[in-house]
C-alpha positions in Angstrom: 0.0 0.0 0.0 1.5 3.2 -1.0 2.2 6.0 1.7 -1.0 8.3 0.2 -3.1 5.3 0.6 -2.0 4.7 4.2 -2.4 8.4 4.8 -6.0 8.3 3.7 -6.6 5.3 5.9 -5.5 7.0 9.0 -7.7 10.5 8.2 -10.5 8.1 7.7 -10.3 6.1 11.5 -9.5 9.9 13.2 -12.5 11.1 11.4 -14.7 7.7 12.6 -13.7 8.3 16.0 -14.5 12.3 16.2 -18.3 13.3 17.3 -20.8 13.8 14.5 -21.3 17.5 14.0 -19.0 18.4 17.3 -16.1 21.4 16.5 -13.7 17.9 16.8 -14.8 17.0 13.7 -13.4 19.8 11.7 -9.8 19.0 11.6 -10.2 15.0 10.5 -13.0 16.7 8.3 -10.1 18.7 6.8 -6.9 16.3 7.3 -8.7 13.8 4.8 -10.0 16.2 2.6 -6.3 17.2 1.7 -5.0 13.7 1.9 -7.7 13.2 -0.9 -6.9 16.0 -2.7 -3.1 14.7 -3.0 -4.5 11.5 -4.4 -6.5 13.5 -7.3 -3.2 15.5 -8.2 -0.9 12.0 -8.4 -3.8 9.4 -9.6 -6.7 12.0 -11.5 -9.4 10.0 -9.7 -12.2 12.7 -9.9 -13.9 10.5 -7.0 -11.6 11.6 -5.0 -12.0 15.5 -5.9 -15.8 15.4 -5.2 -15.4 13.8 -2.2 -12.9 16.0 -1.0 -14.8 19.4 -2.0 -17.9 17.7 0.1 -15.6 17.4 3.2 -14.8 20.5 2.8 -18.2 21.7 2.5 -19.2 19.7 5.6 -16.2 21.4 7.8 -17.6 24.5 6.7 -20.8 24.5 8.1 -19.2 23.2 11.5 -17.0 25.7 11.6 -19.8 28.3 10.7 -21.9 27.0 13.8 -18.8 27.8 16.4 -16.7 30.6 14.4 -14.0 28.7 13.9 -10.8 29.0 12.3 -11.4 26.3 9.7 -13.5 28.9 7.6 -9.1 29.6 6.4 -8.6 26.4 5.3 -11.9 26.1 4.0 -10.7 29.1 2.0 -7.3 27.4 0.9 -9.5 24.0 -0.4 -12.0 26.6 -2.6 -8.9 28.5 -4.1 -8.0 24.8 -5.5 -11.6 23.8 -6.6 -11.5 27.3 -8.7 -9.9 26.1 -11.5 -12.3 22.9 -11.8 -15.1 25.7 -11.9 -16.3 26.7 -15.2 -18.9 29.6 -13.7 -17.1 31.6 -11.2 -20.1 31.3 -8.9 -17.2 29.5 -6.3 -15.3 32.5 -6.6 -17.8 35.0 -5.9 -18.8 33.1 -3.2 -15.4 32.7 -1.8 -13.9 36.5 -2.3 -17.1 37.6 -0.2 -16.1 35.4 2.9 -12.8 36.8 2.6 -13.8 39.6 3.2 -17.0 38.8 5.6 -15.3 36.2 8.0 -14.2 37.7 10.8 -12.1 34.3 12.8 -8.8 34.3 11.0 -6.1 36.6 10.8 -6.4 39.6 7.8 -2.7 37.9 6.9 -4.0 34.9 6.7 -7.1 36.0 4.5 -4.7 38.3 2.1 -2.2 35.2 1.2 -5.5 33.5 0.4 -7.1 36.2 -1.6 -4.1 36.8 -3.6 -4.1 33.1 -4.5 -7.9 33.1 -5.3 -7.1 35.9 -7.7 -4.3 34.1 -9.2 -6.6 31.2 -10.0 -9.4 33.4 -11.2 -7.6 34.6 -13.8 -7.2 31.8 -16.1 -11.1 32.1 -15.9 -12.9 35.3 -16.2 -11.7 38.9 -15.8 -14.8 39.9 -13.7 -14.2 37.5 -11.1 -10.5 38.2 -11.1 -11.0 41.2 -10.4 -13.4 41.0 -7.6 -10.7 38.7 -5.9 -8.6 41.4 -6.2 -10.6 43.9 -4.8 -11.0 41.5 -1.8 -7.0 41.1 -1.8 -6.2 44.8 -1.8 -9.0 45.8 0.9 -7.2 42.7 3.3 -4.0 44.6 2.8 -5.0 47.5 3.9 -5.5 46.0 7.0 -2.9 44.2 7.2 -0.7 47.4 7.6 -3.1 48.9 9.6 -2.5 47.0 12.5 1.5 47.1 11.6 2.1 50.1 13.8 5.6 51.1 12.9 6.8 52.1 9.3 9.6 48.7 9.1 6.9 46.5 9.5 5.0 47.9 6.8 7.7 47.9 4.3 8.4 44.4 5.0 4.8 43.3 4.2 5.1 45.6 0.9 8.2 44.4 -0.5 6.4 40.6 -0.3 6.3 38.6 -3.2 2.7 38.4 -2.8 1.8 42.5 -2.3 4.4 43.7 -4.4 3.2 43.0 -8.0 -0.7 43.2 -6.5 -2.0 46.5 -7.2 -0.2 46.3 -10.8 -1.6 42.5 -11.2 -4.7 44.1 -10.9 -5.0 47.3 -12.8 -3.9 44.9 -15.7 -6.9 42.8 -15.5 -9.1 45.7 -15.4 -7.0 47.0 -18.2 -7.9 43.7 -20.0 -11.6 43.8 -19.3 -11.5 47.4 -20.3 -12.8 49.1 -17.3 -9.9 51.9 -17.3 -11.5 53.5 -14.5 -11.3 50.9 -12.4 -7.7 49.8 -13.3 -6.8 53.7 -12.2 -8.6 53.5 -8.8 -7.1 50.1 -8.5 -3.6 51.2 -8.6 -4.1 54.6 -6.8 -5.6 52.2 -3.9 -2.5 49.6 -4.1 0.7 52.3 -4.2 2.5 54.4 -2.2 1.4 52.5 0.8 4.2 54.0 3.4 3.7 57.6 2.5 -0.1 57.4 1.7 -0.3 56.7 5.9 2.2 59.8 6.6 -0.2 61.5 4.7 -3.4 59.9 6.5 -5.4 60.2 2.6 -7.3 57.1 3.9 -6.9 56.2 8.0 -6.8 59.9 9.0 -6.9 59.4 12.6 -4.4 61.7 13.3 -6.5 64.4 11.9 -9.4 62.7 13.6 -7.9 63.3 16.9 -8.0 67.0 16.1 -11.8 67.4 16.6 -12.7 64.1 17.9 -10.0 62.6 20.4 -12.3 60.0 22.3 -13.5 58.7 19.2 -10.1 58.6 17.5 -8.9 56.4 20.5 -11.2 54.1 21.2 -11.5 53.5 17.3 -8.0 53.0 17.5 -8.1 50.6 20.2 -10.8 48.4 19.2 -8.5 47.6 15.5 -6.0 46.5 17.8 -7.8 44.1 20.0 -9.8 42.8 17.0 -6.4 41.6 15.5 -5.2 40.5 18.3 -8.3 38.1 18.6 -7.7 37.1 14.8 -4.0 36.2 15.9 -4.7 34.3 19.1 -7.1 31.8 17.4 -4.7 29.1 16.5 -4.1 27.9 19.7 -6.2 24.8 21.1 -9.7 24.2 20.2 -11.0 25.0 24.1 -9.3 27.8 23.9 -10.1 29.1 20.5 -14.5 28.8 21.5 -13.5 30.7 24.9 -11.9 33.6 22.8 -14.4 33.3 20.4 -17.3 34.1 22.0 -16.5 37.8 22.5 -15.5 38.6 18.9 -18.6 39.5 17.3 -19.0 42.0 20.2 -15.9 43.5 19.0 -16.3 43.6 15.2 -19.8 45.2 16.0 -17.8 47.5 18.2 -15.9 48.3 15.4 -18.6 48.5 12.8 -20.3 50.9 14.3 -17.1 53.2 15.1 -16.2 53.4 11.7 -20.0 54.3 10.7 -20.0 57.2 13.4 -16.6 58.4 12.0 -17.6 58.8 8.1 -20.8 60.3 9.1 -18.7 63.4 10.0 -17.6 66.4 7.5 -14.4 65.1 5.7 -13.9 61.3 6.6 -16.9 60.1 4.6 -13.9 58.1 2.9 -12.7 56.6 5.9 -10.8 53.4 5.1 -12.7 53.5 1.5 -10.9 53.3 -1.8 -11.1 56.7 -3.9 -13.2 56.7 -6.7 -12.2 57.7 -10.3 -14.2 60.9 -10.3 -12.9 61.8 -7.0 -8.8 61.0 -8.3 -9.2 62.5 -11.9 -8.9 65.7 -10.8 -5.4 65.2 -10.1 -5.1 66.2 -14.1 -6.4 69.7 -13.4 -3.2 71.5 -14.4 -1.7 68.7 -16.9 -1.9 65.3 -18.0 -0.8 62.2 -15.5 0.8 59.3 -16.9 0.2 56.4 -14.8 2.4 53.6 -15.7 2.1 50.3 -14.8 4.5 47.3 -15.4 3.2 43.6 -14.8 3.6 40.2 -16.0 0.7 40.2 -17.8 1.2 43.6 -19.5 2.5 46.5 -19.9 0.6 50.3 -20.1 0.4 53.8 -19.6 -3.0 55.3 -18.9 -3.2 59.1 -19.5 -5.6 61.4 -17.3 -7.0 64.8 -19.1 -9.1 67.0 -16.9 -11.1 67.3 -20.4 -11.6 63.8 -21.1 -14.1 61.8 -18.5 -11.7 58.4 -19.4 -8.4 57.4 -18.9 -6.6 57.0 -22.5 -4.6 53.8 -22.8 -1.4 53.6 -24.1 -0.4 49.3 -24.6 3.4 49.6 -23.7 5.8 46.7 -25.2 6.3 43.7 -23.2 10.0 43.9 -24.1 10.3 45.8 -20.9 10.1 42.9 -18.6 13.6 42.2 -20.4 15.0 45.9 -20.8 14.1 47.6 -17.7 16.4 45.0 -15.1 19.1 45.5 -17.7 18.6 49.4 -17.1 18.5 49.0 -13.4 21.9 47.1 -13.5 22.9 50.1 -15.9 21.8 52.7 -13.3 23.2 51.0 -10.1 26.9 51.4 -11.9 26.4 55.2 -13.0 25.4 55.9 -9.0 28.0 54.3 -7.6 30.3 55.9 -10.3 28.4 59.2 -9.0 28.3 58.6 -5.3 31.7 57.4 -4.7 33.4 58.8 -7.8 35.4 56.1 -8.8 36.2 54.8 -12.3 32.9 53.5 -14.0 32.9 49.8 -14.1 31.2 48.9 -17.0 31.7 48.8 -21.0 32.2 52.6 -22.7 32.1 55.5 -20.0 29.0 57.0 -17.7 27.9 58.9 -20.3 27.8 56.3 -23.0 26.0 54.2 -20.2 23.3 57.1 -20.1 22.8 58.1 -22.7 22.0 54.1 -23.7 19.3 54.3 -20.4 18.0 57.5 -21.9 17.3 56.0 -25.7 16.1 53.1 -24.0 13.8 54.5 -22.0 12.8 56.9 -24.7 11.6 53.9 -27.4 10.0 51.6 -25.0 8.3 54.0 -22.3 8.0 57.8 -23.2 7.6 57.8 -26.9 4.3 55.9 -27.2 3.1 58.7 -24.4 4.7 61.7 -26.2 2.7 60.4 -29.5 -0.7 59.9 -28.2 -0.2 63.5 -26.4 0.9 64.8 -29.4 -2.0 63.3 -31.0 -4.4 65.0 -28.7 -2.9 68.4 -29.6 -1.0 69.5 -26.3 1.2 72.1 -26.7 5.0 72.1 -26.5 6.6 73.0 -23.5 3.7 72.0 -21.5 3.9 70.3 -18.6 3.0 67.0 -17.5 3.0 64.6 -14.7 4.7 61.1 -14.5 3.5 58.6 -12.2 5.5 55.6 -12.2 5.2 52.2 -10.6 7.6 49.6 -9.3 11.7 49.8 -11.1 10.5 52.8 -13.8 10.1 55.0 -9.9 13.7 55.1 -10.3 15.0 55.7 -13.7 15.1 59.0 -15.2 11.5 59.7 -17.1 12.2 62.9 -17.5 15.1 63.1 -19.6 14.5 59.8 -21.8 15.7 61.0 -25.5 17.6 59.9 -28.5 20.4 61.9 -28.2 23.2 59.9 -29.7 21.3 60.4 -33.2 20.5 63.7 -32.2 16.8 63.1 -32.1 13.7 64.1 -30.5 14.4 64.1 -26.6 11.3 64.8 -23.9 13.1 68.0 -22.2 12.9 69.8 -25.8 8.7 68.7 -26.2 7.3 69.1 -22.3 8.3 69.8 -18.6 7.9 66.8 -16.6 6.9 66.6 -13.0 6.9 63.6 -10.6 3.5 63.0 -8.1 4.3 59.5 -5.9 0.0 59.1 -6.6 -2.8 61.0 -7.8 -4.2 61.8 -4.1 -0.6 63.4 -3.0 -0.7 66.1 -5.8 -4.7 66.7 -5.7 -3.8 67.2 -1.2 -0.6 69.6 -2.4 -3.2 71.9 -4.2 -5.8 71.8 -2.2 -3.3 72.6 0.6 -2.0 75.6 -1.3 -4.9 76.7 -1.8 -6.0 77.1 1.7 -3.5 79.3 2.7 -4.5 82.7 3.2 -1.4 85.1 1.6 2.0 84.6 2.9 1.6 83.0 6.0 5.2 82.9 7.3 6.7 85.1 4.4 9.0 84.5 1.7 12.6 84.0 3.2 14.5 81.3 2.0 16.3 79.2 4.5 19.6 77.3 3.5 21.3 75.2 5.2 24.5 73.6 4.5 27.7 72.1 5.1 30.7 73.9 2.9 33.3 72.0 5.7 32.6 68.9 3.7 31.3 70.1 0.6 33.9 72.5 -1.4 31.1 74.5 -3.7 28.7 74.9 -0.8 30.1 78.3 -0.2 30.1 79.8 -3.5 26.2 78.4 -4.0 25.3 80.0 -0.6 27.3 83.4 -2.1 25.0 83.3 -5.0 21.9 83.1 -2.6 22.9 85.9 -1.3 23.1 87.6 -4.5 19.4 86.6 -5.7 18.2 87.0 -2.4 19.6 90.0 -0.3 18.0 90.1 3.3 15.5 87.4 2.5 17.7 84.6 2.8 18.7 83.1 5.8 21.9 80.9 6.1 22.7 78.1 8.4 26.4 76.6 7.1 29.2 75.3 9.2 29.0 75.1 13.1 25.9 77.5 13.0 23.6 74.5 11.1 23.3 72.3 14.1 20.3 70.2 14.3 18.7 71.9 17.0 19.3 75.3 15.6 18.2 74.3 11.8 15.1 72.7 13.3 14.3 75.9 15.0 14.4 77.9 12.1 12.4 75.8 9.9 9.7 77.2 11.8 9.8 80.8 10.3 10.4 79.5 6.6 8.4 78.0 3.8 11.4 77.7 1.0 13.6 75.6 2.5 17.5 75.0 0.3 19.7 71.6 1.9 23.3 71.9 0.3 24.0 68.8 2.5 24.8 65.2 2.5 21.7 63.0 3.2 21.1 59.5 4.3 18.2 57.3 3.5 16.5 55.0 5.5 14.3 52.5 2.9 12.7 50.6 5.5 11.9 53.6 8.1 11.7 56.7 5.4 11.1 59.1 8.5 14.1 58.0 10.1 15.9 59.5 7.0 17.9 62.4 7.5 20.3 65.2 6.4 24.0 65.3 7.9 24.7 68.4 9.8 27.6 69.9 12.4 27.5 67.7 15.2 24.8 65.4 14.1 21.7 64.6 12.2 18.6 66.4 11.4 16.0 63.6 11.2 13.0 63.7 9.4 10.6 62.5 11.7 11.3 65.4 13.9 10.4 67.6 11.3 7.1 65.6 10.8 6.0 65.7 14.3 5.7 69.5 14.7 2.8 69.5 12.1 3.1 73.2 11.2 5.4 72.2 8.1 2.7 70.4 7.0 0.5 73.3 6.8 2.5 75.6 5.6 6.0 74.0 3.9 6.1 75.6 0.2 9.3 74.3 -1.2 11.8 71.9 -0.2 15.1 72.1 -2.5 17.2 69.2 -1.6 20.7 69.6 -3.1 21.5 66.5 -1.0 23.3 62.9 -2.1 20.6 60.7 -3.0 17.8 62.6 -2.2 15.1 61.2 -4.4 16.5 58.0 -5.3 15.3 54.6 -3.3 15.6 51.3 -3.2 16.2 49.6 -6.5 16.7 46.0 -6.2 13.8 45.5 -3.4 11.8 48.2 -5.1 8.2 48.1 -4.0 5.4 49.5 -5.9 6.3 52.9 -4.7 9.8 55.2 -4.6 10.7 55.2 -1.2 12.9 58.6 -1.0 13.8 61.5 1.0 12.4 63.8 -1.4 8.7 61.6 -1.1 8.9 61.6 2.5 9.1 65.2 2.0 6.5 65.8 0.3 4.7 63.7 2.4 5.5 66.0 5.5 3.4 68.3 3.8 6.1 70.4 1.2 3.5 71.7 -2.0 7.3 70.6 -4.2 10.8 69.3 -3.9 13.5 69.5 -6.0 15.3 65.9 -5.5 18.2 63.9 -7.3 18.0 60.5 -8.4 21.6 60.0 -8.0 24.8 61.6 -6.3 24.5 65.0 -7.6 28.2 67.0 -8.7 28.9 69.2 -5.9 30.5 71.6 -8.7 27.1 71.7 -10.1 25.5 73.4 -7.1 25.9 77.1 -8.0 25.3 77.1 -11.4 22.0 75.3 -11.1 21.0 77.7 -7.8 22.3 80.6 -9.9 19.7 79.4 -12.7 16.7 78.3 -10.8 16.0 81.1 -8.6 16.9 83.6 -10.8 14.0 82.4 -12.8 11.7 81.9 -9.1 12.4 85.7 -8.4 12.3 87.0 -12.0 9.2 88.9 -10.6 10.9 90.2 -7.0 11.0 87.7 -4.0 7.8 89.0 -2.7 6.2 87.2 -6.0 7.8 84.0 -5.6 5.2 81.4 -7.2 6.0 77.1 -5.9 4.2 76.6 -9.4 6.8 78.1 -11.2 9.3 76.0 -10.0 9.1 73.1 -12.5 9.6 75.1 -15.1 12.3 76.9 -13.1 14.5 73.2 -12.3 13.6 72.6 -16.3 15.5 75.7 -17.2 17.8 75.5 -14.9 18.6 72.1 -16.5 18.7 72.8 -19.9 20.8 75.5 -19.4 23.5 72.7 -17.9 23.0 70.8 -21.5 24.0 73.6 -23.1 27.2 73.7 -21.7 28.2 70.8 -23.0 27.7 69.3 -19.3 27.5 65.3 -19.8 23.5 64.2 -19.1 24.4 61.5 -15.9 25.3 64.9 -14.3 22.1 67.0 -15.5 19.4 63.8 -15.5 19.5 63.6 -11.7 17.7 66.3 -11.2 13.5 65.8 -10.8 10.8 68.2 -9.5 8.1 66.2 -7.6 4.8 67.6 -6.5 2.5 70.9 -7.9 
């Protein structure tokens, strides 16, 4: 007798010997039902199939009866039936007690949505993509109850979460709801900075008008997931802890109801909806573009057009873009450390490769289809980006060893991390009322370590006369820069900066006699509110993590913006330290063309894009000039 047929055997007597419809039947219930369904994948008996799916069916209805765990592996058993399914009916059935089932973990019901998707695929689109609805709400609460910002980047840079919110915008993409495929991947990115910014948990704010509520809201998430995690543990045990759980998703049910029922959290926990997103196109197109395994895309937003435009991107990129990355990772250490380039040709050659690259696989199809709708030159336009492409330079993609078109010379691109972040920066603008802590620039630097620091400051002075204030040398402390952020909306860091990927707040810029961290900066909260313009001449200052990218760029200049600065001005790599005063020289002097007391944050796109070009005309080699981004308004 083989060892699957002496495994059967044994599930069988256990089973014989457990009560008839008692919560000790559930386990033997589900032992055999798996031992069965090993037999079907080794011996394609469909008898054995059947009789597994009824045992499983059976456990269920137990389980139902005392609230029991099962219902997970009851979930695990329909994720395998699925592709035996012809109707989706099973996977209907099974997203909603995903999501409805309240006796297992949310970890444990996200690994088992994502498979459930997974296996809807080869099916239908529709029910794929209600799995995936069900797979993205589950993560949201899985970081939700991760209360620190490591713990949520490990759970994002999964194998399972990672491709998710991409997965799934393609199958929307495929079943041609654009709309959804928008909201789908504006609810799936930008995970870590979406909660700095509290766009969908805004308890923070909550706490503001309603601090009671806030907290015990708070406090009943917690011990709800702490039930979820504490019912693995003996059967007794698990119907003791049991018995109080409905209590406390009721508890939590009618929180959250009380909570959107007040002016402004009506989308409490709630993805966004297209209509309410698509305004981030107010001012200029968005490109949105997504990269997965299935497909490849750009969706464009126009504030004139109700739906997103799709732009099919070649699959080739699932080849070209880890061959760019490996490109890029040599041209910034080549930058950071400056040591001789390792790699074939010199930096240059090496970029201006990336930049062609990029240009005939990613930006070109865009540039055409804007082109076809008739937008101007030298407008400007908003990239979005997703996953590797969060790192690589957009912006400057041209062919410029042919001396061809190149996107600086056609439009002035922007960066926005996701559609609610720039839609919150205007908004924000908006709502201040005239020049709330007036128009002095504040620089800070360090010319000790960095030898151009002092003639850049020299030109600040220049431009700016009395309405710059300097903090270089021993006088930028951390204690005394944080003090005079305070008093300043424009804020200039001629610094080196460090980046924490897995704690982005715990980033921070190198000063005399320590570091200013950017969590301290956070927690005053009147940055947020009033925080213009963030120029951060600073090593690595944009640029994250690359070979553990998740679907978002982790980066000082993102957790910047998500402190509440309207823009930033950000590197993607090691900027030239010689580069400094020319570039300061050429942006402001554009920002102040009008006198300081005019200076406009929307203007300084255009201003960095300038500033730039002016750089190319000097001959100065692009993997020095195509560092440079502008993110936000």
């Amino acid at each position: 007798m083989s060892d699957i047929e002496l495994l059967i055997d044994r599930c069988r007597e256990s089973l014989a010997l457990s009560s008839s419809n008692g919560i000790d039947r559930v386990r033997p219930l589900h032992e055999l039902a798996v031992a069965l369904r090993c037999r079907y994948d080794q011996e394609n008996r469909l008898c054995d199939l059947e009789e597994a799916i009824d045992l499983s069916v059976e456990a269920e209805a137990i389980a139902n009866f005392f609230d029991h765990p099962y219902l997970t592996w009851f979930h695990h058993a329909t994720v395998l039936q699925t592709r035996f399914d012809s109707t989706g009916a099973q996977i209907d059935r099974t997203s909603h007690k995903l999501t409805a089932y309240t006796n297992s973990s949310a970890v444990e019901r996200f690994h088992l949505a994502v498979a459930l998707a997974t296996a809807a695929r080869s099916r239908t689109a529709h029910h794929a993509i209600r799995a995936y609805k069900t797979a993205l709400l589950l993560a949201e609460r899985c970081l939700n109850i991760r209360f620190c910002s490591e713990l949520q980047y490990q759970f994002i840079i999964g194998d399972e979460y990672r491709p998710l919110a991409g997965d799934a915008a393609s199958c929307a993409i495929e079943h041609g709801d654009l709309e959804l495929a928008v909201e789908l991947l504006e609810q799936g990115r930008s995970q870590l900075f979406t909660r700095m910014q509290d766009y969908s948990f805004p308890l923070s704010t909550l706490v503001d008008t309603q601090e009671d509520l806030a907290h015990e809201f708070g406090q009943t998430l917690v011990r709800m997931e702490l039930v979820f995690q504490s019912l693995h543990c003996d059967t007794q045990t698990n119907e003791n802890r049991t018995q109080g759980l409905s209590e406390i998703v009721g508890s939590w049910n009618e929180l959250l109801s009380k909570i959107r029922a007040l002016e402004g959290f009506s989308d409490v926990l709630q993805p966004r909806s297209f209509a309410s997103i698509r305004h981030a196109a107010a001012e200029g197109p968005v490109i949105i573009l997504n990269i997965s395994k299935y497909r490849c895309d750009a969706l464009i937003l126009l504030q004139e057009v109700s739906r997103p435009i799709l732009v099919p991107l070649s699959m080739k990129l699932h080849q070209v873009l880890p061959r760019l990355s490996k490109t890029m990772a040599r041209i910034k250490e080549h930058a950071r450390a400056s040591r001789p380039y390792i790699g074939n040709g010199s930096p240059t050659k090496a970029m201006t490769t990336v930049l062609a690259e990029l240009w005939a696989h990613v930006v070109y199809p865009v540039v055409t289809q804007l082109q076809t709708i008739n937008l101007p030159r030298q407008s400007r336009i908003w990239w979005c980006p997703t996953g590797t492409l969060s790192s690589l330079p957009l912006h400057a993609a041209g062919d410029y060893k042919n001396d061809g078109e190149c996107l600086p010379n056609i439009y002035v691109s922007s960066y926005t991390p996701t559609l609610s972040s720039i839609i919150r920066a205007r908004t924000s603008l908006a709502d201040l009322s005239g020049h709330v802590r007036g128009d002095k620039l504040l620089a800070i630097g360090q010319s000790t370590t960095l030898s151009h620091v002092k003639a850049e400051f020299d030109i600040l002075r220049t431009l700016f006369s009395d309405d710059v204030i300097i903090k270089d040398g021993p006088d930028a402390t951390p204690d005394a820069v944080f003090n005079a952020l305070h008093d300043h909306a424009w804020l200039h860091f001629a610094c080196h900066g460090t980046l924490n990927i897995a704690q982005p707040l715990r980033s921070h810029f190198i000063l005399h006699g320590g570091n200013l961290i950017l969590n301290d900066i956070a927690g005053d909260g009147r940055l947020s509110r009033s925080g213009v313009l963030a120029f951060l001449a600073a090593c690595n200052s944009a640029t994250g993590d690359m070979d553990q990218a998740p679907d978002e760029n982790i980066s000082m200049a993102g957790a910047m913006q998500s402190i509440g600065f309207r823009s930033v001005i950000g590197t993607l790599w090691a900027m030239s330290d010689r580069d400094g005063p020319s570039l300061s020289q050429d942006f402001y002097g554009h920002l102040i063309r009008k006198g300081v007391q005019n200076l406009q944050v929307k203007d300084s796109a255009l201003a960095l894009h300038l500033a730039v070009n002016a750089m190319r005309e000097k001959g100065i080699p692009p993997e020095r000039w195509a560092t440079f981004i502008h993110v936000g308004i």
